[in-house]
C-alpha positions in Angstrom: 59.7 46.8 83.1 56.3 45.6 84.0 53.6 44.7 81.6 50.2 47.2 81.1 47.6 46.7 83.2 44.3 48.0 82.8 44.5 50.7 85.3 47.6 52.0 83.5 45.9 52.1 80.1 42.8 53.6 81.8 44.6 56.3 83.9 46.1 57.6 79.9 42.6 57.6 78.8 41.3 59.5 81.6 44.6 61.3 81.4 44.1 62.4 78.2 40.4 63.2 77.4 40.1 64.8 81.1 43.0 65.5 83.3 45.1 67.5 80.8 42.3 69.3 79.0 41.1 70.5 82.7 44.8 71.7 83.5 45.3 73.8 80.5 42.1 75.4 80.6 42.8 75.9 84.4 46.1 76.9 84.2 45.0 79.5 81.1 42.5 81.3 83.2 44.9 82.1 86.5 47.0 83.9 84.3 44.7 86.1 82.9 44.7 89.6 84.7 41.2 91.3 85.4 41.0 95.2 86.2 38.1 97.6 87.2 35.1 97.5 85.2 34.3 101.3 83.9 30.9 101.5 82.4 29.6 104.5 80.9 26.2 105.4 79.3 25.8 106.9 76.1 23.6 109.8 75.1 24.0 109.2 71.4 23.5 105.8 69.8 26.8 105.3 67.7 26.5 104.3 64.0 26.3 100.6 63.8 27.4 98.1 60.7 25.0 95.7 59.1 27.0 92.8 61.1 25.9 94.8 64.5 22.3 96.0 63.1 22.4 92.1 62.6 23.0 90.6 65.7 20.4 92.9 67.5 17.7 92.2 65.3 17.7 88.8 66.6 16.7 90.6 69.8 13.7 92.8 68.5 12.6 89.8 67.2 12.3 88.4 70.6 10.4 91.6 71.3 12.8 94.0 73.1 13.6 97.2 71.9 16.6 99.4 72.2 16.8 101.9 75.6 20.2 103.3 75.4 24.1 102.9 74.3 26.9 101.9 76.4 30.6 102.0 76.7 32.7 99.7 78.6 36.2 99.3 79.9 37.9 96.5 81.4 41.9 96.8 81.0 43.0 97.1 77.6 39.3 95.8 76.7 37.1 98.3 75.2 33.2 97.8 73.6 30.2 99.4 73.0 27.0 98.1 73.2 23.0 97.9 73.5 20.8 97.9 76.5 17.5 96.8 75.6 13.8 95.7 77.2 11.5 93.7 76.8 8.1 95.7 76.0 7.3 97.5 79.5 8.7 94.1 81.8 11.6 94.1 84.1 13.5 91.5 81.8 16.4 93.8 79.8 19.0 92.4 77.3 22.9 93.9 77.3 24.4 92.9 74.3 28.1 93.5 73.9 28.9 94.1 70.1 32.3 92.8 70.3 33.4 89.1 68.9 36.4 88.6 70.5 35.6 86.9 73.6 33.8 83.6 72.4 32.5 81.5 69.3 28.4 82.5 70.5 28.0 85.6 68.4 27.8 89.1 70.3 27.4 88.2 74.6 24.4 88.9 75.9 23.3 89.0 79.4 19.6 89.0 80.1 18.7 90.8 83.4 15.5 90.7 85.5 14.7 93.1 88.3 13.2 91.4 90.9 11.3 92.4 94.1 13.6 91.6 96.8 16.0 93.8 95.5 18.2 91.3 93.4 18.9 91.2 90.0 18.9 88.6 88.2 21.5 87.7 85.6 21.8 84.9 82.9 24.7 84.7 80.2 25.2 82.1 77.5 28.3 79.5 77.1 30.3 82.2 79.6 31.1 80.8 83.2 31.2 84.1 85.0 34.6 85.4 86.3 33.6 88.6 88.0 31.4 88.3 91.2 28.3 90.9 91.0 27.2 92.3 94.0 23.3 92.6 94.5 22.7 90.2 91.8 22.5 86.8 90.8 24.2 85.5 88.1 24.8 82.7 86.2 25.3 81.0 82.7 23.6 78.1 80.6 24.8 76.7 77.6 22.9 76.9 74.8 22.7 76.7 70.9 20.5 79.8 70.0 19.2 83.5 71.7 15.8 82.1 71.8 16.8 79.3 74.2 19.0 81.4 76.1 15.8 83.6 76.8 13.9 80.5 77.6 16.2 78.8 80.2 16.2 82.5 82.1 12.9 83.3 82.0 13.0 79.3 83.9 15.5 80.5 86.4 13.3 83.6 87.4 9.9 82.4 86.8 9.3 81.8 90.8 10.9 85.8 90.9 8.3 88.6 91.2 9.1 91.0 89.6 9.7 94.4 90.0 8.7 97.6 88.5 11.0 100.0 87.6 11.3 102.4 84.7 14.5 102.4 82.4 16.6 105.2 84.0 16.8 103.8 87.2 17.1 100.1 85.1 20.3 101.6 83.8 21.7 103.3 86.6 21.1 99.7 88.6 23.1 97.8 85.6 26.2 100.6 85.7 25.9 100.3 89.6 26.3 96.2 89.3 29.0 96.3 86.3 31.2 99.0 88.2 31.3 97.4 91.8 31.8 93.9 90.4 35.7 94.0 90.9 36.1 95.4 94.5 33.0 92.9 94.9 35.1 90.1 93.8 38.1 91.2 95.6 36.5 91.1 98.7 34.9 87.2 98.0 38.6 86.7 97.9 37.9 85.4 94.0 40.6 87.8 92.8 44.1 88.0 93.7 47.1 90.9 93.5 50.8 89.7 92.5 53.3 91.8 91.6 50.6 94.7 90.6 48.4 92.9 88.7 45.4 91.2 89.7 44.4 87.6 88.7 41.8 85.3 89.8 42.3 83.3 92.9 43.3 79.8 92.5 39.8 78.6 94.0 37.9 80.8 91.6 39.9 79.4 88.6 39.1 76.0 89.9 35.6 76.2 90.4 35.3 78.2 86.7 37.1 75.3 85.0 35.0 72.9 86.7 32.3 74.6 85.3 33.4 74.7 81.5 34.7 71.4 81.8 31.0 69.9 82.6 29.4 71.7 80.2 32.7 71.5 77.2 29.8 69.0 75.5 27.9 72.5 74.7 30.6 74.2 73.2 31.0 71.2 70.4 27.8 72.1 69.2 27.6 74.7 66.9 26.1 78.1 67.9 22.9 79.1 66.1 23.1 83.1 65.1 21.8 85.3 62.3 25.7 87.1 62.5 27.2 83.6 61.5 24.8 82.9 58.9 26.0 82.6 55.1 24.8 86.3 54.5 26.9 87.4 57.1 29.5 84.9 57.4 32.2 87.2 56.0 31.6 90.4 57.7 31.8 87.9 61.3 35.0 86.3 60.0 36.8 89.4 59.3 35.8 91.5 62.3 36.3 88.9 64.4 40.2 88.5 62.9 40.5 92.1 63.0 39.5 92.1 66.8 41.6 89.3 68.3 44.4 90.3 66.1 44.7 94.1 67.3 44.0 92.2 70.9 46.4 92.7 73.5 47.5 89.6 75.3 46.2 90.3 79.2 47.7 86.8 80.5 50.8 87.3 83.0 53.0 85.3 84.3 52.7 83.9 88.3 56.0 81.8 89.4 54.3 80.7 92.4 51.1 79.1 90.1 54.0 77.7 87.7 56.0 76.0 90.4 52.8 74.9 91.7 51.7 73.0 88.5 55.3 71.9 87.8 55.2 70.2 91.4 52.0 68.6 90.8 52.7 67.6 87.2 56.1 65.7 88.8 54.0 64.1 91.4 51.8 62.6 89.0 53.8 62.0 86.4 56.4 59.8 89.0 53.4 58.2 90.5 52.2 56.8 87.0 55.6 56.0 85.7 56.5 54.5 89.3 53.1 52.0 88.9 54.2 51.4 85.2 58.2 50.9 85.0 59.0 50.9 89.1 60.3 53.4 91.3 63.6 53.7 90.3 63.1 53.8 86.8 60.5 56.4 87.3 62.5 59.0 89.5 65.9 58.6 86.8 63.3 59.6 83.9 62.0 62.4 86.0 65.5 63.7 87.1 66.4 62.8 83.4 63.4 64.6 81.5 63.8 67.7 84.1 67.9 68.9 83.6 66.6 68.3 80.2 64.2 70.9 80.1 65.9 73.2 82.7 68.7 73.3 80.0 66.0 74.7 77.5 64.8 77.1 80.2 67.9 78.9 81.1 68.7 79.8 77.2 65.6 80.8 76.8 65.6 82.8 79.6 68.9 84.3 78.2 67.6 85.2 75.1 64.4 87.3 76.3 62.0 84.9 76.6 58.8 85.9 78.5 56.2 84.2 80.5 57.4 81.1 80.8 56.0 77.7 82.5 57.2 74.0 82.9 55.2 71.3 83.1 54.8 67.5 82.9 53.2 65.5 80.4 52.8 61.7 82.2 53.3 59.2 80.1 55.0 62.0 77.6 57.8 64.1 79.0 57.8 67.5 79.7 57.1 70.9 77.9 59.0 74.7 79.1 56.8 77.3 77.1 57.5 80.8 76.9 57.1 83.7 74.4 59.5 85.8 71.9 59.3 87.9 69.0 61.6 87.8 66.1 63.9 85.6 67.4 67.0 84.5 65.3 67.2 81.5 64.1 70.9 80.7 65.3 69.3 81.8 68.8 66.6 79.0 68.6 69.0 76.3 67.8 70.7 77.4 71.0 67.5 76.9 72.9 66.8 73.6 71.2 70.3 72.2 71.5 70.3 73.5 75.4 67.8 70.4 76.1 69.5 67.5 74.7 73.1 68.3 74.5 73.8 69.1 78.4 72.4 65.8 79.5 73.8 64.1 76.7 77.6 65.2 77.2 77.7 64.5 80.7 76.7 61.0 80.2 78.8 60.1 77.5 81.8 62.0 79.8 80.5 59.1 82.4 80.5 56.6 80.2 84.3 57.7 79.3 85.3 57.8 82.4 83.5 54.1 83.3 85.7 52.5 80.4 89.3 54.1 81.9 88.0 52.9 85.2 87.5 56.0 86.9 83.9 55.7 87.2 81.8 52.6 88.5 78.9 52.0 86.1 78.6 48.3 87.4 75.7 46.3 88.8 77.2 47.4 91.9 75.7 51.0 91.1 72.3 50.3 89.3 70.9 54.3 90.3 73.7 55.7 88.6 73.9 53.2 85.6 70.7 53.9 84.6 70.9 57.6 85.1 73.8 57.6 82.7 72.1 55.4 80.1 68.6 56.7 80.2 70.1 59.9 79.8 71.9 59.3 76.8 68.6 57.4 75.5 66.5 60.1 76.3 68.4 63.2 75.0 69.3 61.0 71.7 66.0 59.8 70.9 65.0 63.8 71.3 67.3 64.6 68.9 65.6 62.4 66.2 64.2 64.5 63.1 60.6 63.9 64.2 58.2 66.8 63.8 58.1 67.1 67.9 60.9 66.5 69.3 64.1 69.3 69.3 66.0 67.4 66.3 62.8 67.9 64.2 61.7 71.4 65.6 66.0 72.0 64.6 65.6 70.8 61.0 61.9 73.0 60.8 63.6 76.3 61.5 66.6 76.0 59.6 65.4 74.0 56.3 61.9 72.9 55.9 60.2 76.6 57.0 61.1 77.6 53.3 58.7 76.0 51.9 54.9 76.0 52.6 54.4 72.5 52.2 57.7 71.3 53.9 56.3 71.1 57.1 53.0 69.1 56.8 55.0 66.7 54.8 57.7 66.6 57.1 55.1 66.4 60.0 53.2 63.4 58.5 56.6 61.4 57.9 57.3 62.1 61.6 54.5 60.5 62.5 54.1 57.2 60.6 58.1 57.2 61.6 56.8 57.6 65.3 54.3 55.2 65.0 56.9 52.7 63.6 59.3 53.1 66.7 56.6 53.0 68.7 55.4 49.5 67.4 58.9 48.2 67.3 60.5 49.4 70.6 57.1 48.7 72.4 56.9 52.0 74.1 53.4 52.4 74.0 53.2 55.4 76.0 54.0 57.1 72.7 50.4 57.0 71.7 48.7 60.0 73.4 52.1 61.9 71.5 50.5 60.5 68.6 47.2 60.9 69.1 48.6 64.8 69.9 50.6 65.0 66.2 47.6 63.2 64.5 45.2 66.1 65.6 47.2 68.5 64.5 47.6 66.9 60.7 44.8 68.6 59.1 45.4 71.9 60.7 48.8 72.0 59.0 47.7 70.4 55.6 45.0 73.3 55.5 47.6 76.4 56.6 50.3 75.0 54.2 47.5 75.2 51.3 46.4 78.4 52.1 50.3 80.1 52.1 50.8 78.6 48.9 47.2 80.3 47.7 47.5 83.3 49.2 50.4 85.5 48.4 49.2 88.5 50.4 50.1 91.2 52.8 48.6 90.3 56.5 48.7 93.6 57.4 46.3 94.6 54.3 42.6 94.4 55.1 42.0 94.1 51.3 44.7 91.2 51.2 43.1 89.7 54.2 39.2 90.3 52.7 41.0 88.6 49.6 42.0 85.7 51.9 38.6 85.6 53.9 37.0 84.9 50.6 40.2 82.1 49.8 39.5 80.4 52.5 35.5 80.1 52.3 36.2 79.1 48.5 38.0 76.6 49.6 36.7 75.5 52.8 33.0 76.7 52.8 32.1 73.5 55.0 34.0 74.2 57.4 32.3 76.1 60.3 33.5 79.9 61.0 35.5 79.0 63.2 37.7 77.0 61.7 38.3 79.5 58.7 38.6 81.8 61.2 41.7 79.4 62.3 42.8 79.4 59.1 43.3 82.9 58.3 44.6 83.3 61.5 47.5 80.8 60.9 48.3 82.0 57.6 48.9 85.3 59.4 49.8 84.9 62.2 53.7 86.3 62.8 56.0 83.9 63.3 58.5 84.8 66.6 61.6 82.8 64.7 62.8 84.9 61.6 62.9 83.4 58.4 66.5 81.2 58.4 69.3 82.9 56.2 71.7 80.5 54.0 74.1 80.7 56.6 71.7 79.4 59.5 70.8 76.5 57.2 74.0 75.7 56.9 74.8 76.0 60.2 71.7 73.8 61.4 72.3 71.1 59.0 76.4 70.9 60.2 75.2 70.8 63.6 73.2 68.3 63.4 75.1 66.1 60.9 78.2 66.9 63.2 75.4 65.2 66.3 74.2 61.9 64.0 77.6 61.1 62.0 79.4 60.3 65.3 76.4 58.3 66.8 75.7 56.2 63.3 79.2 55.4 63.2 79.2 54.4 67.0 76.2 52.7 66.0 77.0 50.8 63.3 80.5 49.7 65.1 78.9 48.2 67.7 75.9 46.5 65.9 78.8 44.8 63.5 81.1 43.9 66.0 78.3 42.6 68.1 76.7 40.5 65.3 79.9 39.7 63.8 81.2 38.0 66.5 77.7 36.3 67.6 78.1 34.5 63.7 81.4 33.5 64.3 80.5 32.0 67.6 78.4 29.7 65.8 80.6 29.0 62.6 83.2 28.5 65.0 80.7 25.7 66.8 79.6 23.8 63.6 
């Protein structure tokens, strides 16, 4: 094995703070489906709460004042919201009162009519997905309403504009809104598969590009009277409410999945090649691969949905996929379907190597190695660390009783990682841990609210009850991460809660895995070191 270079430990860095961050997001937005936008104006201005009263007042105070109502439709996404003007200017304001779609307070576009027939178009912290024809849009990213007005009025302060009264504003608006998906069909920026439409590869590309130059803005905290203390409660709750009665528009795309599961193995072999050679690199790739396949086809047996596999370099490899109330004798199948496969076969090699039907001597290095990284692999997987399958094993079927169980359980996993990761010198193991150690206070914060809250999630008193928990307890916090909070304390787990017999059943199987192994262990640790000591007795 070589030694670390620079460029090795660089390549993680960028690896890590860039490269990965980008792919998610990336790989996120392809699989979102987009459909028609149907816009609709209304006659009479529905009753609004204080929370919505709220978040246009910011906008009077900016001196625009409400024209009409409006309903929109995109897929399963409904909202209602305000078109508004700025005294008798061509500058309007749409805001949509809806929270579920970012962390800025209601959206709101500010539109400008301009002479040469355009119209432009500014949002805030939202790179724009649909393609508006006749119109110019674009986003900046912000930390208040007043400096969102600012930085359009910049962009169209060389525009002169037009004059047009409020109908024909409207009808101009609905016109742009309503033609912006055959618009963006025909810029080739959206895609149909399999009936549903997604944005093109290129389009993703390009919109990730975008969020990822300006992800600096999105750490700094958004600045709106909704999210202020008075209101604080009243945003947390309807935004819960929304995302929670959400429906989940993302669709799978098997060629976009193979796609990123080719890439991820070319770059993953190409780091692992430059760091442990090119041998070593292709038997962890072959290795780290039947390993997940073997997770992939029982989940895939069992119902799961919209599932991906991709590499981690420097990490492994993850197969995600979705399921609802899933056993939890069915999840140890689809953990034990990684390891145990892989595992087997080796030791069935190795078996076969000692009554000499199998070569596994220097005169077959490729094969040696895939034997014994395989069993190295799939054993150290098996480990009862929070992340890996023996430690997701023990989760389901034992600690998941009790609230506190798994943050404990989590932070012994990784001071236990750290310490194999010191002593075996496999220092790739740090962006795992830099992954787990992220994740700590999350979990410490969830476990304590469980053991707080004894509600019913499906209660909007129980849940106000909660709301009010949480800010109690973690008022410092910004709203969204009590937001997170609630959310994980809600959220619906897909594995049921274990019966006796599934503990029972997870604990023999894996006690019926580690016995055998110790004992192997220890056997060959003694004999080894027993006879080394004799050696040397035997010398003096």
């Amino acid at each position: 094995m070589s030694t670390y270079t620079p460029l090795i430990v660089l390549s993680a860095i960028v690896l890590f703070l860039y490269v990965i961050p980008f792919v998610m997001a990336l790989f996120g937005i392809v699989r979102v489906t987009v459909s028609p936008i149907a816009f609709k104006v209304l006659e009479d201005r529905p009753p609004l709460s204080d929370l919505e009263q709220a978040g246009i007042s910011e906008l009077t105070a900016l001196g625009f004042q409400p024209v009409t109502a409006f309903h929109t439709v995109c897929g399963s996404r409904e909202s209602q919201g305000l078109i508004l003007r700025q005294g008798d200017t061509a500058t309007f304001a749409l805001i949509y009162l809806t929270l579920r779609a970012g962390t800025s307070g209601y959206p709101i576009d500010f539109c400008t009519f301009g002479e040469d027939g355009a119209l432009y178009v500014t949002a805030n912290r939202v790179p724009r997905i649909f393609d508006y024809p006749n119109a110019k849009a674009g986003s900046v990213y912000v930390d208040n309403l007043a400096a969102h007005l600012v930085a359009h009025q910049k962009i169209v302060q060389s525009v002169r504009p037009a004059t047009i009264d409020e109908a024909a504003a409207c009808a101009a608006i609905s016109r742009m809104l309503e033609g912006a998906f055959a618009y963006s069909v025909e810029r080739k920026s959206f895609v149909q598969q399999g009936g549903n439409w997604f944005v093109s590869l290129p389009h993703a590309f390009c919109v990730t590009l975008e969020i990822m130059r300006n992800r600096h803005a999105y750490k700094k905290p958004y600045r709106t009277i909704v999210k202020a203390p008075a209101h604080q409660d009243a945003y947390i709750a309807e935004r819960f409410r929304e995302q929670r009665g959400a429906t989940d528009e993302s669709k799978a795309r098997p060629d976009v999945a193979f796609l990123f599961l080719g890439v991820s193995i070319l770059v993953s072999l190409g780091l692992f090649s430059a760091w442990l050679g090119w041998m070593q690199a292709i038997v962890i790739i072959l290795v780290v691969f039947f390993h997940e396949s073997g997770h992939a086809v029982a989940m895939r047996i069992f119902g799961y949905k919209d599932m991906s596999m991709f590499f981690i370099p420097f990490a492994g490899a993850v197969v995600s996929g979705t399921a609802k109330n899933l056993a939890v004798w069915k999840q140890t199948i689809v953990l034990l379907a990684g390891p145990l496969p892989g595992l087997l076969i080796a030791i069935a090699f190795v078996t076969a190597s000692v009554t000499g039907h199998v070569g596994l001597g220097s005169d077959h290095p490729f094969l040696r190695m895939l034997v014994l990284m395989s069993i190295g692999i799939n054993l150290f997987n098996l480990l009862p660390l929070y992340f890996l399958d023996g430690g997701r094993l023990l989760e389901i079927g034992f600690f998941s009783r009790w609230n506190y169980a798994v943050f404990v359980f989590s932070v012994l996993s990784f001071f236990g990682l750290t310490a194999y990761m010191v002593f075996m010198k496999s220092y790739n193991l740090v962006i795992i841990l830099l992954f787990m150690g992220a994740t700590l206070p999350a979990l410490w914060r969830t476990a304590r609210m469980k053991h707080l809250w004894k509600g019913d999630p499906q209660s909007p008193e129980d849940v106000k009850l909660l709301t009010a928990t949480v800010k109690q307890q973690y008022g410092k916090l910004s709203a969204q991460a009590q937001l997170h909070i609630i959310k994980s304390v809600c959220a619906r787990p897909s594995i049921n809660p274990p019966r006796l017999w599934e503990t029972i059943l997870v604990l023999g199987i894996y006690l019926a895995i580690w016995t055998p192994v110790t004992l192997a262990g220890l056997y060959v640790w003694e004999h080894t070191h027993g006879g080394h000591t004799q050696t040397e007795d035997d010398g003096e």
